[in-house]
N, C-alpha and C positions, 0 to 999 in steps of 0.2 A: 371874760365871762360877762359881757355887758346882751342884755335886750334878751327877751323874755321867750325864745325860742332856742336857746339853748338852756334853758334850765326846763324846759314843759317836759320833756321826759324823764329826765331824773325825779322832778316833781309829780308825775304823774304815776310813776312807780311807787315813789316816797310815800306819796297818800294811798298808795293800795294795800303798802305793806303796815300801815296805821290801823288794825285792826286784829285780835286777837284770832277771830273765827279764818280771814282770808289765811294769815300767817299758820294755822293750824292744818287750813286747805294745802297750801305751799310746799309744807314739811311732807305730807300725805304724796305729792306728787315729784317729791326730790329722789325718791330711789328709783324716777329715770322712765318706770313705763307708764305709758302714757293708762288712763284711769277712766269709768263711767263715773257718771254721779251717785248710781245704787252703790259701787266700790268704794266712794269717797266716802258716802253718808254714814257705811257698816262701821259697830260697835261707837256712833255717837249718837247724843240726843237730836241734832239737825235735823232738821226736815232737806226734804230732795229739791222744795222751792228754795228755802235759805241757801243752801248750798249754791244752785245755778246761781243765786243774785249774785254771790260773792265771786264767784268761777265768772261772771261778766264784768265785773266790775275790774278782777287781775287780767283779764281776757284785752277791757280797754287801754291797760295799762301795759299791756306788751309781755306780759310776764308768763301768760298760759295762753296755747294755741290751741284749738278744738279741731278735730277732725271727727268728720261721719262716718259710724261703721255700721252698715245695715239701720237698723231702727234707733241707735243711741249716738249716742255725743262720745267720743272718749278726750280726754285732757291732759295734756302733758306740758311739761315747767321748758319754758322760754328761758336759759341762762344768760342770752347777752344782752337783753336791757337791767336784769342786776348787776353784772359785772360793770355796764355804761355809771351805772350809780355809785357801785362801789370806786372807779373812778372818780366818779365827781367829790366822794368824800374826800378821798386820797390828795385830790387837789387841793378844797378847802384845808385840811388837814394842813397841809407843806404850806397855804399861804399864813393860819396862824401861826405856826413855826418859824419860818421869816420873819414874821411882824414881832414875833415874841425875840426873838434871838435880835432884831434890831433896837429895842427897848433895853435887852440886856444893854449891850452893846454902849447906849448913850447913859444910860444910869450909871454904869461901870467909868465910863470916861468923862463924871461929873458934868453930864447934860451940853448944851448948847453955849456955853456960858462965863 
């Protein structure tokens, strides 16, 4: 996992998902069909500008893909750059696992020494 083109998209999702209002956007668009903005905004306080900033920001990040339907925008949830993420946790994960289980390991067999 070395050099910084393998972390730019887990990273760049990571920081999309850093916000309460995109994250709120996110869940709105996870029951699968794709969504306008007027759809998105009904029964919150958002505005329809708030909304797109946020819907651009997941959009850069891989997570929402916009298609044109006549005069509007509709958006719908990208699952495989979360799932690429949830990998990369899975990863990290398993490497402090090893590293912890090797710690065990040399404390239990009274270190180096």
């Amino acid at each position: 996992m070395s050099g910084g083109s393998a972390l730019s998209r887990p990273a760049a999702v990571f920081a999309a998902l850093g916000d309460e209002t995109r994250l709120t956007v996110l869940a709105r668009l996870s029951h699968g069909e794709p969504q306008s903005i007027t759809r998105l905004t009904r029964g919150t306080t958002l505005s329809r500008q708030a909304v797109t900033k946020h819907l651009r920001v997941l959009e850069g990040a891989g997570v929402v893909r916009s298609t044109r339907l006549g005069r509007e925008s509709r958006f719908a949830l990208e699952l495989q750059p979360l799932a690429d993420a949830r990998d990369y946790l899975d990863r990290v994960s398993q490497q402090w696992d090893d590293a912890l289980a090797r710690l065990k390991s040399f404390i239990e067999d009274g270190g180096a020494g």
